[in-house]
C-alpha beads as a LAMMPS data file, in Angstrom:
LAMMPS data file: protein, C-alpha beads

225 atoms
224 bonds

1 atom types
1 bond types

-500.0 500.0 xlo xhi
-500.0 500.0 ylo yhi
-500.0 500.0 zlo zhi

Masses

1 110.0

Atoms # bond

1 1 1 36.874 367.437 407.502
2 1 1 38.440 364.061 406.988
3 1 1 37.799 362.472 404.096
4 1 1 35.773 358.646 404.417
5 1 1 36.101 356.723 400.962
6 1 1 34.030 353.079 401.793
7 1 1 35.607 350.431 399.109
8 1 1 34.335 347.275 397.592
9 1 1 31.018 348.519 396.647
10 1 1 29.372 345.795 394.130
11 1 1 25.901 347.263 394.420
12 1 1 23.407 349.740 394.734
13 1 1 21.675 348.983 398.443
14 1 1 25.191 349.001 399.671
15 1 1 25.929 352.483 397.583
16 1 1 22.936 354.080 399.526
17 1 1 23.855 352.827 402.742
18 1 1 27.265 354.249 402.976
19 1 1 25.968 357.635 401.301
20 1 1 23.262 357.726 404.160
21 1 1 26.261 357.083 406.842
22 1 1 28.010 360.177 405.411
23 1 1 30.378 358.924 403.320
24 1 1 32.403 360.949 400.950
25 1 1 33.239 358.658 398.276
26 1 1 32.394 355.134 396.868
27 1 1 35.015 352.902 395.634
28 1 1 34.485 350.281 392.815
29 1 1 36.898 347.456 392.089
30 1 1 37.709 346.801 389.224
31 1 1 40.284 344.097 389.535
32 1 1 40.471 340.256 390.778
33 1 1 38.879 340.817 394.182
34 1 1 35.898 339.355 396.259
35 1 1 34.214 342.635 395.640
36 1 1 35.047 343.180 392.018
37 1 1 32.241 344.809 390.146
38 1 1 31.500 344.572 386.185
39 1 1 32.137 347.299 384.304
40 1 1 28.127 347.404 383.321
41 1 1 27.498 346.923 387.239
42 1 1 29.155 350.027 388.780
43 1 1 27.862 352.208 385.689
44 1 1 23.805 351.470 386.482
45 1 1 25.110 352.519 390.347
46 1 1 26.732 355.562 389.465
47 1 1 23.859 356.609 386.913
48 1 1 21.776 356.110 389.270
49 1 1 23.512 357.858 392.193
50 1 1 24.089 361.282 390.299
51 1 1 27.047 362.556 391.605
52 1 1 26.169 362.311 395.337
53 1 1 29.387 360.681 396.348
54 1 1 32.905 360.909 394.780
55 1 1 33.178 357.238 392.743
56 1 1 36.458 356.122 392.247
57 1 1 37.242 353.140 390.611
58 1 1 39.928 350.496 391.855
59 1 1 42.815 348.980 389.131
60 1 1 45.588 346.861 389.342
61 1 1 48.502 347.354 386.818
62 1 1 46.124 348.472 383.511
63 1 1 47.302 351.178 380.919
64 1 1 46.405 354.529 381.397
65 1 1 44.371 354.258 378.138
66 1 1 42.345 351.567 380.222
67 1 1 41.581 353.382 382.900
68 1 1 40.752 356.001 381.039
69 1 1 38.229 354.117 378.859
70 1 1 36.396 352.493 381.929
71 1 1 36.520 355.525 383.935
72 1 1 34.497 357.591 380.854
73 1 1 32.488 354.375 380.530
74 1 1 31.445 354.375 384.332
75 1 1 31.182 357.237 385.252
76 1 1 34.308 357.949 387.599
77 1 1 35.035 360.680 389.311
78 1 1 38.392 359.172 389.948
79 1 1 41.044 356.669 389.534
80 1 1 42.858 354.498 392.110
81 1 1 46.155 353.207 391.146
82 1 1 46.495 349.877 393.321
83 1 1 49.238 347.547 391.447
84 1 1 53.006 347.719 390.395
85 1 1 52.467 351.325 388.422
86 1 1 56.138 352.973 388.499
87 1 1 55.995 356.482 388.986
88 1 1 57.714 357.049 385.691
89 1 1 54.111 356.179 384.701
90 1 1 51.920 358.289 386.602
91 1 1 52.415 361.702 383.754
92 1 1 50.629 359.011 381.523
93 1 1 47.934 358.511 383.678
94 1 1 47.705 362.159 384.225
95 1 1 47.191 362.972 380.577
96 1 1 44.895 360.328 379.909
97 1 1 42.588 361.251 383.246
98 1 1 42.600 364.822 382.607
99 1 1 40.826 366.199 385.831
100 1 1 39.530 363.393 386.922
101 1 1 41.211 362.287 390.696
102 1 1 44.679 359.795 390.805
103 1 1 44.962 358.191 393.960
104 1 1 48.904 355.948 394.346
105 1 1 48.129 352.894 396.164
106 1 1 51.475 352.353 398.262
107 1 1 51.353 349.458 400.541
108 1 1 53.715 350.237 403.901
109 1 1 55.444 346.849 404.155
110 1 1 56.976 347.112 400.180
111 1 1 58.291 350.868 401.846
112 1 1 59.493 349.943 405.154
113 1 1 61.105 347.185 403.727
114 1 1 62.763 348.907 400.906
115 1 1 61.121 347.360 398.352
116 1 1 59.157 349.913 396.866
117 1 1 61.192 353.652 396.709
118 1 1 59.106 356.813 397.924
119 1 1 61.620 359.506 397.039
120 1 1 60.027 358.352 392.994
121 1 1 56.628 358.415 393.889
122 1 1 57.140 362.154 395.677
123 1 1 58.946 363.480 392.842
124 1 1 55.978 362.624 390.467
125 1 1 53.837 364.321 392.768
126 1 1 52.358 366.773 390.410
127 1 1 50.678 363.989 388.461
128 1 1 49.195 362.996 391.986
129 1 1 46.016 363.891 394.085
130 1 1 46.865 361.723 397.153
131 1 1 48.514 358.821 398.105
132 1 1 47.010 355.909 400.028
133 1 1 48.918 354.007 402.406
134 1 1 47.502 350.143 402.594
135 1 1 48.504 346.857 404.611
136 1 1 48.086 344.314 401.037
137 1 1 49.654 340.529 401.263
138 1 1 50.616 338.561 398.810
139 1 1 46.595 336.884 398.275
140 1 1 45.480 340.026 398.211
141 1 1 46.624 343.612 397.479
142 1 1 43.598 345.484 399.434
143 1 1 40.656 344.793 401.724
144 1 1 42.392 342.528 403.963
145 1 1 41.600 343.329 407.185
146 1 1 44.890 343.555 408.255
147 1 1 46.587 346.543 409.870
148 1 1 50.061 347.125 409.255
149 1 1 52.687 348.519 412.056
150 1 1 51.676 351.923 412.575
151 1 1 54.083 352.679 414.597
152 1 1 56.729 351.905 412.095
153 1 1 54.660 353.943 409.066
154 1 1 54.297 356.534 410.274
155 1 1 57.927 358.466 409.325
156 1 1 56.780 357.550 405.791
157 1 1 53.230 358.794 406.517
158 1 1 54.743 362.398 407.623
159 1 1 56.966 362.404 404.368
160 1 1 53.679 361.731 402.250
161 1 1 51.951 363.861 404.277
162 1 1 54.146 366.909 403.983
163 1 1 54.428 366.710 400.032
164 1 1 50.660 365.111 399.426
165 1 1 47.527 364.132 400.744
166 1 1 47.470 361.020 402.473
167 1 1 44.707 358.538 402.865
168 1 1 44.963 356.095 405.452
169 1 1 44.040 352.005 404.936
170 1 1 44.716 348.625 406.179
171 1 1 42.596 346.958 408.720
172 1 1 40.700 350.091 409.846
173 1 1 37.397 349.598 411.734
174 1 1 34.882 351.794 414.026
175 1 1 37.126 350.577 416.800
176 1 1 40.453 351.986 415.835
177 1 1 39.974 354.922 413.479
178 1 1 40.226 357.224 415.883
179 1 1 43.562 356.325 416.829
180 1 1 44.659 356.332 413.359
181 1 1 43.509 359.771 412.633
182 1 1 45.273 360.930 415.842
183 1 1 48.332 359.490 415.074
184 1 1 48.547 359.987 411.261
185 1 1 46.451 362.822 411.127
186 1 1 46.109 361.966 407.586
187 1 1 43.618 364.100 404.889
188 1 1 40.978 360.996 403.979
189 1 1 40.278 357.281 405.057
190 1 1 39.816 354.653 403.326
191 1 1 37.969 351.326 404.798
192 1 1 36.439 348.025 403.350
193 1 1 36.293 345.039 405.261
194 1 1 36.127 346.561 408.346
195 1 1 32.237 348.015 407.633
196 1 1 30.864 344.387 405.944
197 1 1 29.025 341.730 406.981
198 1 1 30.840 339.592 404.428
199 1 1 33.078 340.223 401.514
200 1 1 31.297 342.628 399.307
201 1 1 28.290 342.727 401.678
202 1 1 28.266 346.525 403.444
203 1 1 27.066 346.283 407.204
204 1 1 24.676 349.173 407.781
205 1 1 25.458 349.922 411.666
206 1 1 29.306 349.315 411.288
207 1 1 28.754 351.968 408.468
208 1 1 27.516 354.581 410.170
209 1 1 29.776 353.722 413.632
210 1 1 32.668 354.281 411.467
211 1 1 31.678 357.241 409.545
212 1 1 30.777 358.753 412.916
213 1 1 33.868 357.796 414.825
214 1 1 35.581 359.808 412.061
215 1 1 33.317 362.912 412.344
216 1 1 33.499 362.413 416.143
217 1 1 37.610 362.518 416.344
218 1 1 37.937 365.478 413.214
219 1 1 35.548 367.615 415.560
220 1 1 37.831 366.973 418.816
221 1 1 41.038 367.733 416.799
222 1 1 39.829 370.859 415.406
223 1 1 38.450 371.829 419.006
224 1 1 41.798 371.228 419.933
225 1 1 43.866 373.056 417.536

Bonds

1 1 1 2
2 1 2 3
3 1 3 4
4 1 4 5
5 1 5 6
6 1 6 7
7 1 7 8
8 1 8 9
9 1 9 10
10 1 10 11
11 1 11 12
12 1 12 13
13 1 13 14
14 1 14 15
15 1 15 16
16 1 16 17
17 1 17 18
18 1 18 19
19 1 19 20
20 1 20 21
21 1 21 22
22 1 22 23
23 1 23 24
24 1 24 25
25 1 25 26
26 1 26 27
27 1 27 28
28 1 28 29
29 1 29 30
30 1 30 31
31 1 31 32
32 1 32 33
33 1 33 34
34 1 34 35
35 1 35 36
36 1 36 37
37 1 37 38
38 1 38 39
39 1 39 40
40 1 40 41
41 1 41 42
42 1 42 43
43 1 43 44
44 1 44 45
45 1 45 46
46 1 46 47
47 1 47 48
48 1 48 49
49 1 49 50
50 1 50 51
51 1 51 52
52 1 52 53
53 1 53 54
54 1 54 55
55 1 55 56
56 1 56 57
57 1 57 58
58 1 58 59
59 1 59 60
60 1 60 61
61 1 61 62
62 1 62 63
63 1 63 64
64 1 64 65
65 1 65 66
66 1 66 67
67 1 67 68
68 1 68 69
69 1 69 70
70 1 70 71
71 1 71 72
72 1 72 73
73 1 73 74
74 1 74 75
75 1 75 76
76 1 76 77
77 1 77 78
78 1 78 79
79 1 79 80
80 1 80 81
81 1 81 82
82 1 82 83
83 1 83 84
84 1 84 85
85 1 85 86
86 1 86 87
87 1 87 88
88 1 88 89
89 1 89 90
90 1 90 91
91 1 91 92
92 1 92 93
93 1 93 94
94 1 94 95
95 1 95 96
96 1 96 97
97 1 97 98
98 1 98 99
99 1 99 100
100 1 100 101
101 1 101 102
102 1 102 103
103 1 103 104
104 1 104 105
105 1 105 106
106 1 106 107
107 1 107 108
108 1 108 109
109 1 109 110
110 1 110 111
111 1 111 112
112 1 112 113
113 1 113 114
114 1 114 115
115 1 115 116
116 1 116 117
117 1 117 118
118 1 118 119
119 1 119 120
120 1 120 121
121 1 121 122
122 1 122 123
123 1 123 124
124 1 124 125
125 1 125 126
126 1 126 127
127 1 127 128
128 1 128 129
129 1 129 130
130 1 130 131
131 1 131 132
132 1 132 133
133 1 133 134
134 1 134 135
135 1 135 136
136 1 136 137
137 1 137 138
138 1 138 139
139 1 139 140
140 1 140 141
141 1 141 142
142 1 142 143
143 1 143 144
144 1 144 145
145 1 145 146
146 1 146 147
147 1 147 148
148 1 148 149
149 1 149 150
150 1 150 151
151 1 151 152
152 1 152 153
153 1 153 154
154 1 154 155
155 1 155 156
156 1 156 157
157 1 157 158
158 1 158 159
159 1 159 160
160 1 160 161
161 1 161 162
162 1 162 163
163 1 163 164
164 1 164 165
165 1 165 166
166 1 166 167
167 1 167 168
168 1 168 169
169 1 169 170
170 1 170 171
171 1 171 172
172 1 172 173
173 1 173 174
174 1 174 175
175 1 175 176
176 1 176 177
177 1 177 178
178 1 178 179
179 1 179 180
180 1 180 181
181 1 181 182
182 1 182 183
183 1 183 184
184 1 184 185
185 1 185 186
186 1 186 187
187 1 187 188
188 1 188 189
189 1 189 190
190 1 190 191
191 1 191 192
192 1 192 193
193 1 193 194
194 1 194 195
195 1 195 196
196 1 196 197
197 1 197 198
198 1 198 199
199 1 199 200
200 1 200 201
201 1 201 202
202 1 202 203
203 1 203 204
204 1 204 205
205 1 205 206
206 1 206 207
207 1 207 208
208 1 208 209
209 1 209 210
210 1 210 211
211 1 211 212
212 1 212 213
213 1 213 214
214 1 214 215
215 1 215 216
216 1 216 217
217 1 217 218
218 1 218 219
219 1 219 220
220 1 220 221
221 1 221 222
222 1 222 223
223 1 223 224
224 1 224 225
């Protein structure tokens, strides 16, 4: 079953609306964002959501100590890596999340364009869960809305893919995940923008018509395997 993260959640309506779609996981941002949460925000969520969803909280270039403080603070089940962290770093993180679940942010334009190298972040996969592949710009590193070329990505989405799990971003909506789980066949999805209403502000039926799109196009591929 493909695995639907929904991002950007800053508060507890929203939090029960994408667990009643059938999401898997909840992602709280924890970084300079139009959906960034506070710290006591996403802890009265997750208290009060008792381990229904995976939570996994969103940060941008802090030190593993960080992440680890917040995450114990929270509540996390996991930890989403979504800055400049070298993979030199990642053991660190590793050590100071224990079990907890480390998701590599790595945005396809820094790869196609040589920018950022994947042969490090493959290497270092043992301190890994997954990787997420992401669109980002310069304004903003996630929840753009923006897809990136697909068509391009998706040599580097087979490496990750072979070696990792991969989580597909950038610019997905109810519209177009199933062609991006047909083409990528990756292990999870990830989606923000394209199930609000407004930044930080979940849409209820765009919720549930993307969780179901997924559910609709894992079911065909397995029929079809």
């Amino acid at each position: 079953m493909t695995w639907v993260k929904i991002c950007g959640t800053t508060n507890l309506h929203d939090a029960q609306l994408s667990i009643a779609a059938g999401a898997d996981a909840l992602g709280f941002i924890f970084a300079p964002s139009p959906r960034r949460i506070a710290i006591a925000g996403a802890a009265e969520i997750i208290g009060t959501l008792r381990g229904e969803v995976e939570t996994i909280g969103v940060f941008v270039n802090e030190t593993p100590e960080r992440v680890a403080e917040i995450a114990e603070q929270v509540g996390l089940s996991g930890a989403q890596l979504h800055g400049d962290e070298p993979a030199k770093s990642l053991p660190k993180f590793r050590r100071a999340l224990g079990e907890r679940k480390i998701v590599k942010t790595l945005h396809a334009g820094d790869l196609l364009n040589g920018r950022t190298r994947l042969d490090d972040y493959l290497i270092a996969r043992d301190s890994l869960d997954a990787v997420l592949l992401d669109s980002g710009s310069a304004q903003l590193r996630g929840g753009t809305g923006a897809a990136y070329d697909w068509t391009r990505a998706l040599p580097i989405a087979e490496r990750i893919r072979n070696a990792m799990p991969l989580i597909v971003a950038g610019g997905l909506t109810p519209q177009n995940v199933a062609h991006a789980i047909a083409l990528f066949a990756p292990w999870g999805v990830d989606v923000v923008s394209g199930v609000e209403s407004s930044p930080g502000a979940k849409d209820e039926t765009k919720l549930r018509e993307f969780v179901a799109a997924v559910r609709q196009t894992a079911a065909s591929v397995r029929r079809w395997e």
